[in-house]
RODO-2510 file (C-alpha; in nm, 4 decimals, decimal comma):
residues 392
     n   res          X          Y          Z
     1     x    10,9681    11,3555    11,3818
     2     x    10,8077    11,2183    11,0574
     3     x    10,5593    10,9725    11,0367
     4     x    10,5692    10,7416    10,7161
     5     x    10,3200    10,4973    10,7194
     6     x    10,5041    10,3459    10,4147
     7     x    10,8518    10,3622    10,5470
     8     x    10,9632     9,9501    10,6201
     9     x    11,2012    10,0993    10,9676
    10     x    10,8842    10,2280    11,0781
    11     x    10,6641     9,9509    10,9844
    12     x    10,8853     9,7056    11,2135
    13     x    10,9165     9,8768    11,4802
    14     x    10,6698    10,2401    11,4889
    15     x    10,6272    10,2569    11,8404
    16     x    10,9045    10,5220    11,8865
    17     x    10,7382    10,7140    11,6329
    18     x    10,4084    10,6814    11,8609
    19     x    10,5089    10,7646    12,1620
    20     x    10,6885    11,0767    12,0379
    21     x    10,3672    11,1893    11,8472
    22     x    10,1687    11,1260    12,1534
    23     x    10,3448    11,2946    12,4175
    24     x    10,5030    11,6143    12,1652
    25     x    10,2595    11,6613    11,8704
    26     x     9,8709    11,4616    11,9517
    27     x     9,7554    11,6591    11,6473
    28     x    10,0178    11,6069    11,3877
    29     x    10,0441    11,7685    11,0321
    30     x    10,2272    11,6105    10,7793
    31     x    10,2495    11,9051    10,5009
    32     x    10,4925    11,6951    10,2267
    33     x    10,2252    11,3938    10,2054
    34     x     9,8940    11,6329    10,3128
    35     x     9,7803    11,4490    10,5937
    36     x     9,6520    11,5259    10,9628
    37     x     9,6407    11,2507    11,2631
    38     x     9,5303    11,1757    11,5672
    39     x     9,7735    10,9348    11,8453
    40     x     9,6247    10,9994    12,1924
    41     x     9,3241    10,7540    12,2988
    42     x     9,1009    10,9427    12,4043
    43     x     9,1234    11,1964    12,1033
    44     x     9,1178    10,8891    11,8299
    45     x     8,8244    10,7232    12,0380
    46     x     8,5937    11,0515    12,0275
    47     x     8,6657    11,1298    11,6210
    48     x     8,5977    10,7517    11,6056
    49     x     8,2630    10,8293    11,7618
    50     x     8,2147    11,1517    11,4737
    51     x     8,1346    10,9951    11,1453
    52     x     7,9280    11,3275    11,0941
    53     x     8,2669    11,5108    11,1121
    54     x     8,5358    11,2001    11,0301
    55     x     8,3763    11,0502    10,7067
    56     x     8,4706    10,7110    10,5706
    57     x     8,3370    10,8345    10,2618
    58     x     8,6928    10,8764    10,0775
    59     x     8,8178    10,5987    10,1460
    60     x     9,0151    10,4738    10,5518
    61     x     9,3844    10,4514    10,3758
    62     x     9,5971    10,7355    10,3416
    63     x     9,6337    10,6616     9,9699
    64     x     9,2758    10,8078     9,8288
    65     x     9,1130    10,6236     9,6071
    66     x     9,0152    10,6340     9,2764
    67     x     8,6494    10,7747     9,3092
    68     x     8,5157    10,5459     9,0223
    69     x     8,6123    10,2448     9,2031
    70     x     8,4263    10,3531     9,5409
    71     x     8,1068    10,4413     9,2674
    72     x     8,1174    10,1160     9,0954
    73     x     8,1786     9,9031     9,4044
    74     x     8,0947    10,0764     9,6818
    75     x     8,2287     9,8612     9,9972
    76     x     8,0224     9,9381    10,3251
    77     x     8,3701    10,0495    10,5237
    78     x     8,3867    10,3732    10,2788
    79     x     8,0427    10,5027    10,3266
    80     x     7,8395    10,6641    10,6343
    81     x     7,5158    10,6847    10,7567
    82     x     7,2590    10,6320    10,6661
    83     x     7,3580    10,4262    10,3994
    84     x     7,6179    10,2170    10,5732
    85     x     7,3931    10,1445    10,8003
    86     x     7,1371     9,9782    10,5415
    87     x     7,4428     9,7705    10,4079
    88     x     7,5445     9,6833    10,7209
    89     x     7,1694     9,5403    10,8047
    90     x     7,1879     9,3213    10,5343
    91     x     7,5558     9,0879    10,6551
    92     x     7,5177     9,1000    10,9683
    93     x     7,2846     8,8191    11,0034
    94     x     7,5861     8,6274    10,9012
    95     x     7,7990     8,7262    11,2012
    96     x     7,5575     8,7109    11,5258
    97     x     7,6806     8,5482    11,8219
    98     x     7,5019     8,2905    11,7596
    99     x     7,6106     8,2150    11,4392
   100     x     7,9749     8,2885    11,4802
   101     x     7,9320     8,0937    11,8340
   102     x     7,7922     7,7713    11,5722
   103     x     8,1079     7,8239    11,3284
   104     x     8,3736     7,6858    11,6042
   105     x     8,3435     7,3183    11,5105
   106     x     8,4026     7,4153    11,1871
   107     x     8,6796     7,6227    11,2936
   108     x     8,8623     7,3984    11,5520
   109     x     8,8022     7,0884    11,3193
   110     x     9,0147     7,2658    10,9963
   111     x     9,2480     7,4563    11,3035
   112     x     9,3488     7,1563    11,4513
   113     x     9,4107     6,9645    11,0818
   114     x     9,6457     7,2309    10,9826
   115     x     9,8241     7,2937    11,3652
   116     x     9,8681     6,9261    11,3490
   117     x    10,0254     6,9254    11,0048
   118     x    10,2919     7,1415    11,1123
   119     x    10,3323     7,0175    11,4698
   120     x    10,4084     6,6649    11,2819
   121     x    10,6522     6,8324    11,0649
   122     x    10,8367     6,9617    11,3238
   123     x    10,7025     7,3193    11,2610
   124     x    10,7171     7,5374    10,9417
   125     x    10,6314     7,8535    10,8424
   126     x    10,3655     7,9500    11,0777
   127     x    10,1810     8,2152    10,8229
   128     x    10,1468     8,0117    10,5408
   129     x    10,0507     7,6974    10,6497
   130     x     9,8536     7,7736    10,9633
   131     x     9,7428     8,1605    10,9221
   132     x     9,6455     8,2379    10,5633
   133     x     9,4573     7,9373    10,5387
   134     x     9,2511     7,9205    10,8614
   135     x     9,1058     8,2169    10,8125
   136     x     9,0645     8,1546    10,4018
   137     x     8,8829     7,8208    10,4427
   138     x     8,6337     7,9754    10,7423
   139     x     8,5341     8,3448    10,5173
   140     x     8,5475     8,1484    10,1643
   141     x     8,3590     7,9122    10,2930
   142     x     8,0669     8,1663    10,4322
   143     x     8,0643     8,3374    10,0675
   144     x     8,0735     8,0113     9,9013
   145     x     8,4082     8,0557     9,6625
   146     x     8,4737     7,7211     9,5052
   147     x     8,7770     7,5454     9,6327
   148     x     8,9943     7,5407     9,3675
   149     x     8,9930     7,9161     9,3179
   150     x     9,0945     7,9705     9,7203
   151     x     9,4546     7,9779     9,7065
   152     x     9,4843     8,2258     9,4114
   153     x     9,2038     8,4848     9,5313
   154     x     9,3883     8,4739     9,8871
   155     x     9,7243     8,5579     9,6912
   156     x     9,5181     8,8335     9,4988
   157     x     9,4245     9,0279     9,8040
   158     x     9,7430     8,9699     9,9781
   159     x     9,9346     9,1522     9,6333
   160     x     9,6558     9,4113     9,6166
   161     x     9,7763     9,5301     9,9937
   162     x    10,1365     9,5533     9,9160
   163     x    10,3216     9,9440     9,8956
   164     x    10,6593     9,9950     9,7868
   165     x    10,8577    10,2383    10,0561
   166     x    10,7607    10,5881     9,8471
   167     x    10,3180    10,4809     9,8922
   168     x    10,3586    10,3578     9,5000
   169     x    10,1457    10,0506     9,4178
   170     x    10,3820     9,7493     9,3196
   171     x    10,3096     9,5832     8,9613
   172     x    10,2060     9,3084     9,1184
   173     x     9,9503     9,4882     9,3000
   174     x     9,8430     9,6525     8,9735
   175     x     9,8183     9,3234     8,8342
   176     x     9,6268     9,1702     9,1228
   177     x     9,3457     9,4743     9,1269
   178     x     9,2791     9,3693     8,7603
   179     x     9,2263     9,0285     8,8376
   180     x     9,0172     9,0170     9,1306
   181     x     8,7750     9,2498     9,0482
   182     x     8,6537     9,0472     8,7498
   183     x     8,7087     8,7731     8,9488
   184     x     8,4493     8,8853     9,1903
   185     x     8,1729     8,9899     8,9003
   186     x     8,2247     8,6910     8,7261
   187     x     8,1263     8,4922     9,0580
   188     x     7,8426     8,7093     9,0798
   189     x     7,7152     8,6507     8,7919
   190     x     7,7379     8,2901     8,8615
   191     x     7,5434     8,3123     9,1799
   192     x     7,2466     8,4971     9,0226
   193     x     7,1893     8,2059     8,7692
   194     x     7,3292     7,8784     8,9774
   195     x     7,2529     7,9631     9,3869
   196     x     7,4179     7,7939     9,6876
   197     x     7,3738     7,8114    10,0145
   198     x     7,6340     8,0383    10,0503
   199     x     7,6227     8,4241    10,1873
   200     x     7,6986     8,5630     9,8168
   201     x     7,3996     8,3871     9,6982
   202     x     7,2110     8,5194    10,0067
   203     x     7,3077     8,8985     9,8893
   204     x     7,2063     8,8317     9,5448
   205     x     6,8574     8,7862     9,6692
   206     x     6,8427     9,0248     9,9476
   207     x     6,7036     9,3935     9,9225
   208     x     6,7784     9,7091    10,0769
   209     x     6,5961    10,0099    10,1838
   210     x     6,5971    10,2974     9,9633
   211     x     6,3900    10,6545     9,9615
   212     x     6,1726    10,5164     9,6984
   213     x     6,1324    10,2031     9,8945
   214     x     6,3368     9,8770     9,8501
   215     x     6,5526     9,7592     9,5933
   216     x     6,7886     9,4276     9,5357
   217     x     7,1764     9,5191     9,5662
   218     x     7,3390     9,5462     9,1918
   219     x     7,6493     9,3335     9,0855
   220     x     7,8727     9,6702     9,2082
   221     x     7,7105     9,5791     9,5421
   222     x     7,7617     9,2946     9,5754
   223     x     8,1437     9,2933     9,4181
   224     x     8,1983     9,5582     9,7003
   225     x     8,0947     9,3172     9,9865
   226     x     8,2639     9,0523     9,8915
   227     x     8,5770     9,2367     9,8386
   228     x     8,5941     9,3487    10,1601
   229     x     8,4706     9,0786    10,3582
   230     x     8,7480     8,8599    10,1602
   231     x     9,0137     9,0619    10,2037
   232     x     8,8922     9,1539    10,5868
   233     x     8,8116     8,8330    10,6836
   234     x     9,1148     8,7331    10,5799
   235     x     9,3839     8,9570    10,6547
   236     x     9,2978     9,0583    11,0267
   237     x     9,3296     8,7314    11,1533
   238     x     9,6448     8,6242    10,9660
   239     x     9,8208     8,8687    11,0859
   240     x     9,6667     8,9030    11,4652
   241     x     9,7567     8,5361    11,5248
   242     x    10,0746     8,5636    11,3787
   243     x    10,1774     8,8465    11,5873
   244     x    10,0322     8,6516    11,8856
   245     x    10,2459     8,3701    11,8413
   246     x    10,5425     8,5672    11,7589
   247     x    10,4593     8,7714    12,1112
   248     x    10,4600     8,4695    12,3291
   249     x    10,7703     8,3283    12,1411
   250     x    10,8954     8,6557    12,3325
   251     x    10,6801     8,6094    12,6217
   252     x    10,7294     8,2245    12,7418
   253     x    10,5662     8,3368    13,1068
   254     x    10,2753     8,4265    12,9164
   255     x    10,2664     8,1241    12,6708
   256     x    10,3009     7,9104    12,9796
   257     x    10,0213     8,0926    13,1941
   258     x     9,7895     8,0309    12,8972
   259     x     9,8946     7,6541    12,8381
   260     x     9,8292     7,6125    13,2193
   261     x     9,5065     7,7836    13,2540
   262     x     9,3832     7,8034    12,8718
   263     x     9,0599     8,0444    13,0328
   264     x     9,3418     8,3174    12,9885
   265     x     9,3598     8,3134    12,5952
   266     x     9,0487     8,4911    12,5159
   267     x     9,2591     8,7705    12,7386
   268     x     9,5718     8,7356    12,5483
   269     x     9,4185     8,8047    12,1768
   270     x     9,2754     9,0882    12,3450
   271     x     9,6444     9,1584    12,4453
   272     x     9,8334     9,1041    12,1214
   273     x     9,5501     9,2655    11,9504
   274     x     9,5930     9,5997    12,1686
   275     x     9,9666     9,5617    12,1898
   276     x    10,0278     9,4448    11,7869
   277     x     9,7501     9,5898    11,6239
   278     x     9,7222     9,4749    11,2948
   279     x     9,5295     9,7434    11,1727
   280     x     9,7672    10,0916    11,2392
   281     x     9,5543    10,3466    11,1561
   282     x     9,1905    10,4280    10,9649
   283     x     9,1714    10,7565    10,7598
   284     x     8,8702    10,9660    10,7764
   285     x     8,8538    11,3007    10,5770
   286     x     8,6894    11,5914    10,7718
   287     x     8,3775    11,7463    10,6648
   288     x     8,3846    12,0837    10,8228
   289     x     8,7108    12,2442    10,9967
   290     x     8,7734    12,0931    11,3617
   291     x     8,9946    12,2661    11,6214
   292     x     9,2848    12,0322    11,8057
   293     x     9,5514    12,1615    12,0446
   294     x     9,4965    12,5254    11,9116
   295     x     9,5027    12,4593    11,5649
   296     x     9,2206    12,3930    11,2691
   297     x     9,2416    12,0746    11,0687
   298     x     9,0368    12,2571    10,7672
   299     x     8,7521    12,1050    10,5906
   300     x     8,8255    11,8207    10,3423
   301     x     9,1312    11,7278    10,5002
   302     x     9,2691    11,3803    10,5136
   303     x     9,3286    11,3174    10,8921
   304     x     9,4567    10,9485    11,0184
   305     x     9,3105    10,7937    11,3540
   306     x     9,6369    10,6018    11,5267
   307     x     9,4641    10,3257    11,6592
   308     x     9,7959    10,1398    11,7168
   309     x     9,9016    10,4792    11,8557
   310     x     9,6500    10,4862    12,0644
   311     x     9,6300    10,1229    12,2411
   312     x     9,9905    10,1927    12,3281
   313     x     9,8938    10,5294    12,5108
   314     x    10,0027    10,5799    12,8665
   315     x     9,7326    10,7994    12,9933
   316     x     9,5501    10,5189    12,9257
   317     x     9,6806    10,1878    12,9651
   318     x     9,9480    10,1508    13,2597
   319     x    10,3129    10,0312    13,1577
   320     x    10,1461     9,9794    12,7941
   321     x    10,4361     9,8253    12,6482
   322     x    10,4445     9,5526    12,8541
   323     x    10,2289     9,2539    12,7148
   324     x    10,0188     9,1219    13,0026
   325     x     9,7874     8,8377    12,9115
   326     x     9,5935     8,9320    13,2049
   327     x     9,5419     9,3264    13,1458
   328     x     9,1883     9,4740    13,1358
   329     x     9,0972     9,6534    12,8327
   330     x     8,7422     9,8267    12,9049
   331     x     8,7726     9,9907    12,5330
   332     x     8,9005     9,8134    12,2728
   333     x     9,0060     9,9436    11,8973
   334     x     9,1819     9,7321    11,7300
   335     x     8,9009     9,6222    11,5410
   336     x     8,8142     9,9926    11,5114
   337     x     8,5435    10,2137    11,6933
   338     x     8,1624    10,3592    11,6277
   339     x     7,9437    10,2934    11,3236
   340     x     8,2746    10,1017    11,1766
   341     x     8,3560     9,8399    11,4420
   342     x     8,4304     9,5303    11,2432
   343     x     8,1335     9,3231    11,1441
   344     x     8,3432     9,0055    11,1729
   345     x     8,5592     9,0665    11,5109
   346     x     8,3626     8,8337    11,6742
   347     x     8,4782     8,5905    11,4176
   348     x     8,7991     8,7011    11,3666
   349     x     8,8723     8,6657    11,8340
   350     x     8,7165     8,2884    11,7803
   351     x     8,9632     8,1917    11,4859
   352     x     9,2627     8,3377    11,6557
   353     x     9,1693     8,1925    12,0294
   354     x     9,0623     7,8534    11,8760
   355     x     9,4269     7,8152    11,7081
   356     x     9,6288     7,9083    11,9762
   357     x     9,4205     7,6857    12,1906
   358     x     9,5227     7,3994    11,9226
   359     x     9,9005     7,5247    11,9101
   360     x     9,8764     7,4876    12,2688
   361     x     9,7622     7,1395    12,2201
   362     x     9,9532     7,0016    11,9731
   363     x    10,2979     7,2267    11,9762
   364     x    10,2903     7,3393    12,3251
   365     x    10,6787     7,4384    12,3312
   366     x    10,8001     7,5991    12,0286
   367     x    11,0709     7,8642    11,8930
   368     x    11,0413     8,1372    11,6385
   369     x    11,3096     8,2320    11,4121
   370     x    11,3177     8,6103    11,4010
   371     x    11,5838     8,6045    11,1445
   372     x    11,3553     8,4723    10,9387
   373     x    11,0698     8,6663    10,9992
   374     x    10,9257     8,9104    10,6988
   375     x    10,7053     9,1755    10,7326
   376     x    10,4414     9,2359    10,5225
   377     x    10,4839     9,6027    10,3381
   378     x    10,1385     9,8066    10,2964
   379     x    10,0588    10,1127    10,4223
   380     x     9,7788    10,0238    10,7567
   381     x     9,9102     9,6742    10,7861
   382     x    10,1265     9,6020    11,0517
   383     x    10,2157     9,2164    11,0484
   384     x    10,4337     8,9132    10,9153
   385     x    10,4479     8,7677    10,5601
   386     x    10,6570     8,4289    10,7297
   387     x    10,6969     8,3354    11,0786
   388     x    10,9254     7,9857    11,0853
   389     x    10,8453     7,8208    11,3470
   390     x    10,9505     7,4839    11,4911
   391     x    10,8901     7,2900    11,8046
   392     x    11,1458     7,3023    12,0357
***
């Protein structure tokens, strides 16, 4: 059995692949692309746990990086402790229960504009008019990109994330990397001399511990937060809500359960998270040689963590491929595990519950057109490029 994080079968439908993986080969070697991974949960939750032995450090895709970029902006998700955790001090401020808890009038006010849009069309395509830009108006918004640059930064990241089948980076992806980096400095640069009230101005100002003391963040700093909480912030909950609504387009029971008793959705984006993880995998590379099933993953060795692999594991999670709105999930990883559980998942659960409690509101019956369904094609993103949907 080969596993291809790149291959488009796969990418629709790599539960097969999982299962197979899980039950015949936990620890799996991939000798043609030089990779290890990891598909049972309890195996992926305790590496999780390791970031002495499972570094972030290269990079969590299975592509590796170019080291100069992870020098010149270093992004908090591809370092370890103890500097990750100094980076991590400095945003998380931004995302405390509290403050995410005083975001959701934001967020229900521009949820329910664009729901209602496409409810009074009729319907539409679900991902670009109701998931790309809820979640681009609420993390834009936090950094403080101006409004007229939204739309094209959003269509940056999503290019920068594309793969062609063989793991090759598209032109257009290419293309994109060149742009939004600059992008990003330029914006910087404009935050140093004219400040809002926005988090990038906060991080221009902020410092962070060092041996010699404390020191403000340089312009690579900064470039490397915002990229990833841009392209984080963004992508996640695009493609979790989309694969939620495309679940209970399958699932009426469950669509109906929630509509009835709307207490259940905070359950059911736990559900579709577990079940349709957006995020498939994160790569770690080991530091010193590790022994699994009887054999040794050596030292510097690029080894994946199946997440998705994971939530769908049996030993864990009774009849896991059944999507049950009401299913308790004491340990959840789809928005990853240990010193790298996402800064922004509290976010990210409010976004998604807040506009399925709006499509339940104002589009209460509706119909998706699998036909018409795309996938998006990247190599850990497991999720829809257009969903039409249309009341029904």
């Amino acid at each position: 059995m080969e596993l291809d994080p790149f291959d488009p079968a796969f990418q629709a439908d790599p539960w097969p692949v999982y299962r197979w993986l899980r039950d015949h080969a936990p620890l799996h070697h991939d000798a043609r692309r030089g990779f290890w991974a990891l598909s049972r949960f309890r195996d992926v939750v305790a590496a999780s746990q390791d970031w002495a032995t499972y570094s972030s450090a290269e990079g969590t895709l299975l592509e590796r990086l170019d080291p100069s970029l992870l020098t010149a902006t270093p992004m908090m998700l591809f370092t370890d402790p103890p500097r990750h955790d100094r980076l991590r001090r400095l945003v998380q401020k931004a995302f405390t229960p509290r403050r995410v808890a005083a975001l959701e009038p934001f967020v229900r006010t521009t949820a329910a504009r664009l729901v209602g849009a496409l409810a009074a069309a009729g319907g539409g395509d679900l991902v670009a008019e109701v998931a790309t830009p809820l979640p681009m108006e609420v993390i834009f918004t936090l950094l403080g990109v101006p409004d007229a640059d939204r739309r094209q930064l959003r269509a940056w990241m999503d290019d920068v994330l594309e793969r062609n089948p063989d793991g090759s980076l598209p032109e257009r992806a290419l293309a994109a990397m060149a742009a939004i980096m600059p992008y990003w400095f330029a914006l910087v640069a404009a935050r140093r001399t004219r400040p809002d009230d926005g988090l990038l101005s906060a991080l221009c100002d902020a410092e962070v511990e060092t041996d010699d003391g404390r020191a403000r963040l340089g312009d690579g700093e900064i470039v490397g937060f915002c990229a990833l909480l841009g392209t984080a912030g963004n992508e996640t909950v695009t493609k979790l809500l989309a694969n939620a609504v495309v679940l209970f387009h399958r699932h009426p029971d469950a669509w109906a359960s929630c509509i009835a008793d709307p207490a259940r959705l905070p359950n059911a984006v736990e559900e579709a998270l577990r079940w349709s993880s957006p995020s498939q995998y994160q790569g770690r590379v080991v530091t010193r040689d590790v022994e699994w099933y009887g054999r040794t993953v050596p030292a510097g060795a690029r080894i994946l963590l199946l997440t998705a692999a994971a939530n769908r594991d049996e030993r864990e999670f009774p009849d896991p491929d059944r999507f049950d709105v009401d299913r308790s999930i004491p340990v959840a990883l789809g928005f990853g595990h240990g010193v790298h559980f996402c800064l922004g998942a509290a976010l990210a659960r409010l976004e998604t519950r807040v506009a399925l409690e709006e499509l339940a509101r104002r589009m209460p019956r509706f119909a998706v057109d699998e036909a018409g369904c795309e996938r998006v094609h990247g190599s850990n993103v497991h999720g829809f490029h257009r969903v039409p949907i249309a009341a029904a």
